[in-house]
N, CA, C and O of each residue as an XYZ file, in Angstrom:
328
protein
N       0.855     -1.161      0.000
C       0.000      0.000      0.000
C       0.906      1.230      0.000
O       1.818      1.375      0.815
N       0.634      2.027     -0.871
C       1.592      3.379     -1.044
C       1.343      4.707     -0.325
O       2.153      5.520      0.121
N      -0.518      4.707     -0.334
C      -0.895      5.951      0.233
C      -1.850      5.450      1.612
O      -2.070      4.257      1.822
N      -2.407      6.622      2.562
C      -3.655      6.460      3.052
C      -4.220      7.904      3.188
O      -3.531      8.747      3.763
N      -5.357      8.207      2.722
C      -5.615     10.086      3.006
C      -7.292      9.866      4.435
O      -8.206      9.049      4.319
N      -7.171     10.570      5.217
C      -8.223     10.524      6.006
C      -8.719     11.731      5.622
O      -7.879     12.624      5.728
N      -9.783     12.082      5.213
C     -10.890     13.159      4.968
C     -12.182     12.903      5.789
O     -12.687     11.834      6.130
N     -12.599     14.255      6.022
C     -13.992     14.341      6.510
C     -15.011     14.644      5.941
O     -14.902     15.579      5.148
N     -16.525     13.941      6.114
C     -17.208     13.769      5.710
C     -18.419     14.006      6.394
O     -18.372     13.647      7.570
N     -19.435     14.473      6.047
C     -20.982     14.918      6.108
C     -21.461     13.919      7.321
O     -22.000     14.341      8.344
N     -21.197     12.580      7.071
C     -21.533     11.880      8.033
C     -20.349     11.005      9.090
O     -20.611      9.973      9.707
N     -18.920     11.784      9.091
C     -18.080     10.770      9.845
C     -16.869     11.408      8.966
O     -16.729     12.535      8.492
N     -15.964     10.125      8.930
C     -14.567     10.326      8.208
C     -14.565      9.194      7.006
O     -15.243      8.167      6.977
N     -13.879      9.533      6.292
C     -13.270      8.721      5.143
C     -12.114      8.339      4.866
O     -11.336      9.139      4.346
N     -11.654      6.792      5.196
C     -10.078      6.797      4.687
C     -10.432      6.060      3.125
O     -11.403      5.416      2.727
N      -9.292      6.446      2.547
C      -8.976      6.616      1.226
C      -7.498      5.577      1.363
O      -6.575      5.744      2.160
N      -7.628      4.512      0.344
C      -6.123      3.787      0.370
C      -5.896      3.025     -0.841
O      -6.920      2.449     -1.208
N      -4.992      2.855     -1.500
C      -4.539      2.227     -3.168
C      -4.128      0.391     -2.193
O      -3.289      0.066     -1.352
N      -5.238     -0.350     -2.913
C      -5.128     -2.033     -2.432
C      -4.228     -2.079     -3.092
O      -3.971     -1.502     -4.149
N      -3.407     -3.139     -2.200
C      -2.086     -3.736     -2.874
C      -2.595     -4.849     -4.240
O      -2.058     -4.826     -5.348
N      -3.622     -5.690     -3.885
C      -4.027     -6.865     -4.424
C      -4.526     -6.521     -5.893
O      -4.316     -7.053     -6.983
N      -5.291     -5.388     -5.479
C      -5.737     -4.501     -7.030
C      -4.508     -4.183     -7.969
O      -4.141     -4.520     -9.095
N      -3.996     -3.261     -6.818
C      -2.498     -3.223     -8.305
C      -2.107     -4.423     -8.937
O      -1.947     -4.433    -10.158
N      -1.884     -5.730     -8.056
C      -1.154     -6.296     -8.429
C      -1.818     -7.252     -9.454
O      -1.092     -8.124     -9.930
N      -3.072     -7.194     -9.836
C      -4.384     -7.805    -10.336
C      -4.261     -6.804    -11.918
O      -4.649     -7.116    -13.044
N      -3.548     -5.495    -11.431
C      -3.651     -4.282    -13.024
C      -2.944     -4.547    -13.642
O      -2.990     -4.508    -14.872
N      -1.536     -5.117    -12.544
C       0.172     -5.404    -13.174
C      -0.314     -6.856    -14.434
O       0.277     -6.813    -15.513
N      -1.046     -7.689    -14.279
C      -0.975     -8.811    -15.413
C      -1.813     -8.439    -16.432
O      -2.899     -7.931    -16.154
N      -1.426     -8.638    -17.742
C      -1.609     -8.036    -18.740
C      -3.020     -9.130    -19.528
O      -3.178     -9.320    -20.734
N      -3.709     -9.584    -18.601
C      -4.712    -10.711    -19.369
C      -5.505     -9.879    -18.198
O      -6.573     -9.514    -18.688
N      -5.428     -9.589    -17.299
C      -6.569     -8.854    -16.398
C      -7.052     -7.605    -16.882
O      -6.351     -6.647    -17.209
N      -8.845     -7.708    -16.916
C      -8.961     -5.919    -16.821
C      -8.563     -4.936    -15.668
O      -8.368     -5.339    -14.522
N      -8.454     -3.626    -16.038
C      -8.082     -3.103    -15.004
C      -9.332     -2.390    -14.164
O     -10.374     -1.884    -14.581
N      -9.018     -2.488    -13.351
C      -9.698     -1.572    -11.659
C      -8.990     -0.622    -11.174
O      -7.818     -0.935    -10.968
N      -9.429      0.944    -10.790
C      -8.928      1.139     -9.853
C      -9.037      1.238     -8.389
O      -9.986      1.522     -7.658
N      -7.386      0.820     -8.078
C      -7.111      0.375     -6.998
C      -7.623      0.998     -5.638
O      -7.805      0.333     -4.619
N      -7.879      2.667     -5.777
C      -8.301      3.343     -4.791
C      -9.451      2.675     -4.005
O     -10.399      2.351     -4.721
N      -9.576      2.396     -2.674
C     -10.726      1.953     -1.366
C     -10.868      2.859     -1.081
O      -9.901      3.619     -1.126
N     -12.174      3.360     -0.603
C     -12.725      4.149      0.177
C     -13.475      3.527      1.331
O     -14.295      2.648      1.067
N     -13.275      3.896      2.596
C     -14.281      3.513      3.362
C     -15.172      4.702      4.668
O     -14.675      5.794      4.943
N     -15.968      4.404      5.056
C     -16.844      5.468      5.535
C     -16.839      5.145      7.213
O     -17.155      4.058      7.696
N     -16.478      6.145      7.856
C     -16.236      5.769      9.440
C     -17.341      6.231     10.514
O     -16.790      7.287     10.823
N     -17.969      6.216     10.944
C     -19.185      7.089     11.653
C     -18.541      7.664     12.978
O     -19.014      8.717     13.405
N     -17.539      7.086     13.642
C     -16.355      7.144     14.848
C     -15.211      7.526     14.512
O     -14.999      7.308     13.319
N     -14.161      8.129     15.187
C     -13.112      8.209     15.101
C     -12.435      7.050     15.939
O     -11.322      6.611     15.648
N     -12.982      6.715     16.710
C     -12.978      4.999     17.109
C     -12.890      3.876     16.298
O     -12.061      2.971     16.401
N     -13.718      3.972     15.550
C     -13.888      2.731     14.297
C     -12.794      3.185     13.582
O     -11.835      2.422     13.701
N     -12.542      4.364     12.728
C     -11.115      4.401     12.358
C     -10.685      3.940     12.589
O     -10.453      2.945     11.902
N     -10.013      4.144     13.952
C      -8.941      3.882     14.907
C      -8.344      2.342     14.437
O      -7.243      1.877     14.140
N      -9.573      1.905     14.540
C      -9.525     -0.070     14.872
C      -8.934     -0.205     12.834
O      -8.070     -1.009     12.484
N      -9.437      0.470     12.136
C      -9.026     -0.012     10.954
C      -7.670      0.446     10.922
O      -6.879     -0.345     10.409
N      -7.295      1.324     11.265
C      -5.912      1.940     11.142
C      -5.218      1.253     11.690
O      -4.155      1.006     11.121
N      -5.455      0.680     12.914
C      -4.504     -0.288     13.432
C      -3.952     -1.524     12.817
O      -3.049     -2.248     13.236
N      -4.787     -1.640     11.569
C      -4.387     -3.077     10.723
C      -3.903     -2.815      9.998
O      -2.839     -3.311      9.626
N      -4.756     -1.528      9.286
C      -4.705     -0.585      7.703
C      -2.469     -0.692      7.359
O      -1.791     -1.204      6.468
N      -2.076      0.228      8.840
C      -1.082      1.167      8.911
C       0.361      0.020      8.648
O       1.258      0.355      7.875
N       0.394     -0.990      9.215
C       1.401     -2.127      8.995
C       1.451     -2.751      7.704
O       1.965     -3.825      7.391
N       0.907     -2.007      7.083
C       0.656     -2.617      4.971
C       1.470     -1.266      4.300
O       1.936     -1.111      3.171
N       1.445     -0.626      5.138
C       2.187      0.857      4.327
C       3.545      0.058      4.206
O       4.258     -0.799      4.729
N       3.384      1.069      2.996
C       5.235      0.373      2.337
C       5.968      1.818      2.315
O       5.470      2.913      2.051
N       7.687      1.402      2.772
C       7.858      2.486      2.257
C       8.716      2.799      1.085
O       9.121      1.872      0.384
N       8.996      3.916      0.840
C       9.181      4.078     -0.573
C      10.821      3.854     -0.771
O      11.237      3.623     -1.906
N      11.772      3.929      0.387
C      13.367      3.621     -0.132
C      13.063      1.957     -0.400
O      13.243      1.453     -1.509
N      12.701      1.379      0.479
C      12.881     -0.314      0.132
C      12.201     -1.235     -0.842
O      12.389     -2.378     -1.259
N      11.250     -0.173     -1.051
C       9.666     -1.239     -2.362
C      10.722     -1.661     -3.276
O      10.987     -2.745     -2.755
N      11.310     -1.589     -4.018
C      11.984     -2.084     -4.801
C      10.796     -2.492     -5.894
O      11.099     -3.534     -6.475
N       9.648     -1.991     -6.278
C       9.292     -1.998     -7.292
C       9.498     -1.359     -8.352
O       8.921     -0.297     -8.584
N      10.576     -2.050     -9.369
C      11.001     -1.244    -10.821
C       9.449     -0.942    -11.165
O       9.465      0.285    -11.259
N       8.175     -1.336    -11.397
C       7.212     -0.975    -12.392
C       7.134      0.856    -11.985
O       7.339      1.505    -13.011
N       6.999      1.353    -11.299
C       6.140      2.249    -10.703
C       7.650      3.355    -10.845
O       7.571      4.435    -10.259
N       8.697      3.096    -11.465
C      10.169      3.832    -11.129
C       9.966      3.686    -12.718
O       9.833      4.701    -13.403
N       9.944      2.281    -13.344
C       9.717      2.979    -14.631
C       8.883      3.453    -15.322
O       8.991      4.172    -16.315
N       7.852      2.984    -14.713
C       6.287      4.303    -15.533
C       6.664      5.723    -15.283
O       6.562      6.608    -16.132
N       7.274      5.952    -13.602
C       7.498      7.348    -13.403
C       8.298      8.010    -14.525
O       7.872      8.810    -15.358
N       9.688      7.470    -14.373
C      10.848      7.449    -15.699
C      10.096      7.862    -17.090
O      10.142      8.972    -17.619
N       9.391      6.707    -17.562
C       9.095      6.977    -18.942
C       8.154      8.623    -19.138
O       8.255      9.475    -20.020
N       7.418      8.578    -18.120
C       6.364      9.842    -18.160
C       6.685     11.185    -17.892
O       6.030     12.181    -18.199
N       8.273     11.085    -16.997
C       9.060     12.453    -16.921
C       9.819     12.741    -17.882
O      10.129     13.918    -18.068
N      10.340     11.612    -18.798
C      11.458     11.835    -19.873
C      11.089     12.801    -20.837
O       9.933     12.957    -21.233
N      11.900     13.336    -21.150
C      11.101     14.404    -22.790
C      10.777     13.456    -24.140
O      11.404     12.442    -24.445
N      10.178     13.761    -24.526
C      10.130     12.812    -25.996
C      11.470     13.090    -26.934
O      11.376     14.063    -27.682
N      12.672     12.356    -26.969
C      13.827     12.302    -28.447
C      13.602     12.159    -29.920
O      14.560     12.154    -30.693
């Protein structure tokens, strides 16, 4: 998991998070794609709480991922066109 954004909402909070399983479901080239973004709807800052506590140990971080895909999409999309 790369991101998590907590926003507030009309009725509670919202965390926002990119599934690992989804990406990795976009990465094979016979799958359609989804996006990966979850949303979920909190009525507590309590209930958060309890998801965050599971949510937060899936965060990856970004020196060790060692995922080339996401270094070379970045790469190709910053390069200038030759």
């Amino acid at each position: 998991m790369d991101y998590m954004r907590i926003s507030v909402a009309d009725n509670g909070l919202i965390l926002s998070y990119d599934d690992p399983q989804i990406k990795a479901q976009n990465r094979k080239s016979d799958s359609s794609w989804q996006d990966p973004e979850r949303q979920r709807v909190y009525a507590t800052p309590e209930a958060l709480l309890a998801d965050l506590t599971e949510l937060l140990p899936q965060l990856r971080k970004k020196s060790d991922d060692g995922d080339d895909f996401d270094e070379a999409l970045t790469e190709a999309f910053t390069k200038g066109t030759d």
